[in-house]
N, C-alpha and C positions, 0 to 999 in steps of 0.2 A: 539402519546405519551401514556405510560403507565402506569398505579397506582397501585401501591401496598397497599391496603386497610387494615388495620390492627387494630387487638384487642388481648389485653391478659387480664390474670388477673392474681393475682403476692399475696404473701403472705403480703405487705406491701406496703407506698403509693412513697418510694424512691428505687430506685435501687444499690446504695453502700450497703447495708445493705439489702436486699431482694432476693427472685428470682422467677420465672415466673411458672404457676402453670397452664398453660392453652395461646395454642397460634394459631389464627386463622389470615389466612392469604386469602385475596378476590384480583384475577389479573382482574382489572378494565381498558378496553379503552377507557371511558368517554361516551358509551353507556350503557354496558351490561358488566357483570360478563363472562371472559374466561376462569377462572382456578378456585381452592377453594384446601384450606390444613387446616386443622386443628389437634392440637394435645395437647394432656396431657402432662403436664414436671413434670417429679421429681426433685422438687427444694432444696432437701437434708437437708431441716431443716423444722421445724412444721410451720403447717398451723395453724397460731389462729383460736380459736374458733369464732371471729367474722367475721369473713374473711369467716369461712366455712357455717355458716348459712347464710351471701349475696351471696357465690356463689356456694355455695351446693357441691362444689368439696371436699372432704376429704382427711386423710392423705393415708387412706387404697385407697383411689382411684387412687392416683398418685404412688403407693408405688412402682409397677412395671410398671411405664412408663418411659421411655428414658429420663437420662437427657439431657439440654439445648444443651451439648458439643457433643451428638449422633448426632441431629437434627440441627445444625449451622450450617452446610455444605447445607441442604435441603435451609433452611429459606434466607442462603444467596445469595444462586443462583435463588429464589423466588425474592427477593427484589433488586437484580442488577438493573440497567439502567431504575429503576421506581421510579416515586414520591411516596414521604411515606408520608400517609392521615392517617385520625384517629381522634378520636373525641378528642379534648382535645391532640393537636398529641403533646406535647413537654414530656406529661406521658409515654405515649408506644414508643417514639422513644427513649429517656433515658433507656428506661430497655432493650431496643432491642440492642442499639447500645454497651451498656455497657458486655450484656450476649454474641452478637458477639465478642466483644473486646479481653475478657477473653476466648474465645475459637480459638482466633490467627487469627481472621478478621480482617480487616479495614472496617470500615464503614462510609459512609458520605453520605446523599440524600438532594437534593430539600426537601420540606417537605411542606402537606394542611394539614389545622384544620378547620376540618367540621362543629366546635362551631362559628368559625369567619364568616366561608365563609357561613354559616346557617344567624348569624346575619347580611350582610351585604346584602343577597340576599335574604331573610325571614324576612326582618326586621317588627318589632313591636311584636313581637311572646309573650306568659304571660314566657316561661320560653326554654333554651336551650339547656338540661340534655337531653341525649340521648330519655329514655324513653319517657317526657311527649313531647318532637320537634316531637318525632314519631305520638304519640295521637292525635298532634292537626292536624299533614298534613297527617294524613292516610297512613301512614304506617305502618305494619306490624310485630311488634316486638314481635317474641317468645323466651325463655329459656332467658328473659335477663339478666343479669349479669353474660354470661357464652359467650367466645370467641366466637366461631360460631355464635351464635342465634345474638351478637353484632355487630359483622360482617358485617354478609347479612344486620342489619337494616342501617348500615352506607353507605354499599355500594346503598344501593334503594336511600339513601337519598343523598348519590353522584349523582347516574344517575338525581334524579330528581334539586339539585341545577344546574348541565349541563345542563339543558333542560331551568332552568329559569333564566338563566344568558345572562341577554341582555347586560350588560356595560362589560362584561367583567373583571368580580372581578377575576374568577380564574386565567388568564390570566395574571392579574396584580400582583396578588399574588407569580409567580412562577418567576416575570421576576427579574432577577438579585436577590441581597441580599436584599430581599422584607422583612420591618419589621414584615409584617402580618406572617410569617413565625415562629420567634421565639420571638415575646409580649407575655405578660401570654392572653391567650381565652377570659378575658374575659373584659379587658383592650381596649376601641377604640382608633382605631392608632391615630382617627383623636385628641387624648390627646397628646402623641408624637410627632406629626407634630408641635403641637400648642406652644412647649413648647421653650424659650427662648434661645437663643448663647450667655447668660448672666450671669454672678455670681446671685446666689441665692441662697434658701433652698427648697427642693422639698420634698411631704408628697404621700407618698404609705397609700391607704385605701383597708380594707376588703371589702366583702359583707355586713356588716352592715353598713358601714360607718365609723368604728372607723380607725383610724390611724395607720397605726403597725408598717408602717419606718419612719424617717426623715433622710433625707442626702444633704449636702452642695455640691456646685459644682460651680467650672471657669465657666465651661459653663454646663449649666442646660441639654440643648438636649442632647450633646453629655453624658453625665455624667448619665443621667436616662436609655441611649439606652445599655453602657457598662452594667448593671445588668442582663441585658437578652440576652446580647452576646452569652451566653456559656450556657451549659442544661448541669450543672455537676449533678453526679446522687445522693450526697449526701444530705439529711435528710434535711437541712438545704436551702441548695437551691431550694430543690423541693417544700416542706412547704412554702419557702417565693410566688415562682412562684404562685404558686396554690391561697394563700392565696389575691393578689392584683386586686384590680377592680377598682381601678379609682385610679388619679393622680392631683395634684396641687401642688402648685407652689407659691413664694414669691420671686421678683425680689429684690435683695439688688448692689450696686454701687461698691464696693469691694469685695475681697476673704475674708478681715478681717470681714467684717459687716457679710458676708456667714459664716462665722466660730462661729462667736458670735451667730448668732440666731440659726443655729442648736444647741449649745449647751443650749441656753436657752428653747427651743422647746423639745430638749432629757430631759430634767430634767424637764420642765411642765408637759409634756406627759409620759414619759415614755414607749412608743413605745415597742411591744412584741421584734421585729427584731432588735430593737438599742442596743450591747452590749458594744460599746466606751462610755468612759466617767461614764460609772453606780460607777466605784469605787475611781473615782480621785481627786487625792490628791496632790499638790506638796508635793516633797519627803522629806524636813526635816520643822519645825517648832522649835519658840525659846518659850517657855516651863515656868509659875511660878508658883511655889509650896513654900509650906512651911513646914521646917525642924521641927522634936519634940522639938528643941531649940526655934522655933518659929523665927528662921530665913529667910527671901524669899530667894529660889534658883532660879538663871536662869539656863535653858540648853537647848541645842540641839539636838532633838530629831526626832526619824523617826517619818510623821504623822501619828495620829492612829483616827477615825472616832468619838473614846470617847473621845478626847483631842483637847482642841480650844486653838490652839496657839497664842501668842500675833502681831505674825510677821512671816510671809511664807520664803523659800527657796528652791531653787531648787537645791543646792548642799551644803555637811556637810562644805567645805570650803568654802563656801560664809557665812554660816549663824556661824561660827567659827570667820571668819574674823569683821563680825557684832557685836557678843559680844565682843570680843577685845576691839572696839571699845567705846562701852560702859564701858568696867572694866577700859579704862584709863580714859575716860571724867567725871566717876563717880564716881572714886576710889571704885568700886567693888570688892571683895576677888575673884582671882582667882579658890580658892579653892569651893566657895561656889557659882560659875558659871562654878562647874563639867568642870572645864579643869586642876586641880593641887590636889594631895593628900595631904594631913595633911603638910610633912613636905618638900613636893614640893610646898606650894605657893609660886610663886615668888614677893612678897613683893619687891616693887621698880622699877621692871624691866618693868610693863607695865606703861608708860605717869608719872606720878607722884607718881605710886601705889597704894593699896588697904589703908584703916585707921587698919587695919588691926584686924577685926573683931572676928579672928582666937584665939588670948590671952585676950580677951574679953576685950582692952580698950578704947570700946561706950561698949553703950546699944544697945540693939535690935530697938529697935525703931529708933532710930538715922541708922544705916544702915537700915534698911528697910524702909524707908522714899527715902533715896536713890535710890533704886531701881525702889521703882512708880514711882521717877523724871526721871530716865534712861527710864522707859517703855515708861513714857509719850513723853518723849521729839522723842523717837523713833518714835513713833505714832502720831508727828505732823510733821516728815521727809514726812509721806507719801503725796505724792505729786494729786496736784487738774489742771486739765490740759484737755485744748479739742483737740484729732486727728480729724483734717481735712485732707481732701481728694477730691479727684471728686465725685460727683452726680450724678444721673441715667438721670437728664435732666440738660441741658447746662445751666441753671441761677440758678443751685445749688450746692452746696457742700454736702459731709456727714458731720457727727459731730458725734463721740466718745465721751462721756464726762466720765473722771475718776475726783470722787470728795474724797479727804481724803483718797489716796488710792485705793476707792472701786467701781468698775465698776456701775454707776448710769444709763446708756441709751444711744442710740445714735438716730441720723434720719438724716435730711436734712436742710440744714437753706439757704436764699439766697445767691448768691455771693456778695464777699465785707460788709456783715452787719458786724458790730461793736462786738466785742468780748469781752467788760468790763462789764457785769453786768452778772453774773452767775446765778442769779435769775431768769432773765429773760428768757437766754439760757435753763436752767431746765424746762419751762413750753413750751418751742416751740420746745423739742424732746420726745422721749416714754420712760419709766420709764420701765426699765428691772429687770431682778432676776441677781444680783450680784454673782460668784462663782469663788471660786482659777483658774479654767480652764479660764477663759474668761481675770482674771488679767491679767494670765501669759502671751497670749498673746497680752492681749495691751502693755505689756511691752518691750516686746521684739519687737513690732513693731515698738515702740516710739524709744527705743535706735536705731534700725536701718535708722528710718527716722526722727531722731530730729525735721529736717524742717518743718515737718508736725503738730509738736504741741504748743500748745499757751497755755503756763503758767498762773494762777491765782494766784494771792497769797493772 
């Protein structure tokens, strides 16, 4: 078997947006170095200036060297029918496979990362960054931060993890669709293996330890492993790669109870990588204001982040049909619940009609008394109710509890306990952050599985 040992260095850290500015190529048979290519790319757009002081290459340097598209014909027939290695190989194989791409290759390899196969066959090391794994095992690294000189030190540090590989990592690593392949480097698979075929919430951490994703999943494994499926080469994905070193995990009993806590989790945390949910709003709200007459107006309005509506909606005719509602049961002026102009109210036509406000015969006060009774009485529709469901273990249930409306918590209660004292229920589940997202769905869940909930009143 063959390796294709590889290092570049590239004007920036993703390849949609970049291109390669330096590319060294080591033909490795698991002893000794066979072959060596190395070469400058003119990668047709500026090299930042911090890019050129870590790898000393400039723009006057590359200015007359071959671009990418000269050199793809060499590099490809270099990298055929060999494993593609590299330190950190999911970086250099994204910009290799991408700049192949664009120059009318197909590219696809097996693929080692000398950061994994370093940690699993070097284990306990202070650090795994090419230069200091070099320092501490004695080897030899010159020009570093420059293709070549990165090269040869990865390839020495190939020959020597062959040499001390008694269980057979590499081996294992290449056989079939081996996750060690395409994890982020610096992620232990054995976090991946461990992780649950169960509805839950899963938490992606940096190098520091802060948290920078949270995402919900049917099933957890499978759900964590799709994110590193694919090595696309844009910005976005390469940054998340890059940034992830450990993983955890919250088992919950439903897809519903998974959908609630990531969105309570996204909105505790606020996760750099979570961009669902930051701006949501169900789409209209019913609206009270008050006219220079000193009238209350109802209406229905798009949400807006400065405005606390009295009563949510998820469409202009629900929340239309709502006020209707209201203008017949509480003889409301059409007009002045912005659904009729001046001499369009329809006086009569809604339930018993408006006292008709419009030719001023009440006072203001007398209709606007009205209106808090319509708001209020709206506001005790909203209903107090627990989704039950199955439990993560067989003598429990979950428990949703919406109280007045407003998403108060959920957890686990035994099977069969009594369901009449709501007080009690509140103290023996976990008290959550209530938000329009979380309503929406318990609502929509409840109307589709009525059977699942238990009324209080």
């Amino acid at each position: 078997m063959l390796y294709a040992i590889v290092d570049i260095e590239t004007t920036g850290s993703y390849a949609l947006g970049n291109g390669i500015t330096e590319i060294a190529i080591a033909i490795h048979d698991g002893r000794e170095i066979l072959d060596f290519y190395e070469t400058l790319v003119n990668p047709h757009r500026h090299i930042p200036i911090f890019i050129q002081s870590l790898t000393g290459i400039t723009n006057d340097m590359v200015a007359n060297a071959p671009s990418f598209a000269e050199v793809a014909g060499k590099i490809n027939e270099l990298l055929q029918d060999k494993v593609f290695v590299a330190h950190n190989v999911n970086f250099d194989y994204s910009f290799v496979k991408h700049q192949l791409e664009a120059a009318g290759y197909q590219y696809d390899a097996r693929k080692l990362c000398t950061v994994r196969l370093s940690r699993k066959i070097l284990p306990g090391l202070k650090s795994y960054s090419l230069g200091k794994l070099c320092h501490q095992v004695g080897i030899r690294l010159t020009n570093h931060h420059r293709a070549g000189g990165d090269t040869m030190a990865t390839a020495h540090l190939f020959t020597m993890l062959m040499e001390e590989d008694k269980e057979g990592v590499i081996h294992g690593m290449l056989k079939g669709r081996n996750r060690e392949q395409y994890i982020p480097p610096h992620v232990p698979v054995e976090q991946i293996d461990n992780l649950p075929q169960t509805p839950g919430v899963y938490y992606f951490y940096d190098a520091k330890g802060k948290i920078v994703y949270v995402g919900k999943a049917v099933n957890i494994f499978k759900r964590v492993k799709s994110h590193f499926s694919n090595n696309k080469p844009n910005k976005q994905k390469q940054d998340f790669l890059r940034d992830i070193y450990r993983i955890s995990y919250k088992e919950c009993a439903t897809d519903l109870m998974a959908h609630i806590l990531e969105s309570v989790e996204i909105r505790r945390l606020w996760p750099v990588y979570n961009r669902s949910q930051r701006g949501y709003l169900p789409q209209f709200g019913l609206l009270v204001y008050e006219d220079r007459n000193g009238y209350k107006r109802l209406a229905i309005e798009k949400n807006k982040h400065q405005l606390k509506p009295v009563y949510t909606f998820n469409t202009i005719v629900e929340g239309h049909q709502r006020l209707r509602e209201l203008i017949a049961e509480f003889q409301l002026c059409t007009r002045l619940c912005n659904l009729a102009k001046g001499a369009d109210c329809e006086h009569g036509v809604l339930g018993d009609g408006c006292a008709d406000p419009c030719t001023s015969t009440e006072g203001v006060d007398v209709y606007n008394d009205r209106v808090d009774s319509a708001i209020s009485w709206l506001q005790k529709q909203l209903p107090t109710f627990a989704l039950l469901d199955v439990g993560i273990g067989q003598d429990e249930q979950s428990c949703i509890l919406m109280k007045g409306g407003n998403f108060y918590g959920m957890g686990y209660i035994t099977n069969g306990r009594a369901l009449d004292n709501i007080e009690q229920l509140q103290k023996d589940i976990e008290p959550l952050q209530d938000n329009d997202y979380i309503r929406n769905l318990i609502y929509k869940h409840a109307a589709a599985f009525p059977e699942k909930c238990v009324a209080f009143s």
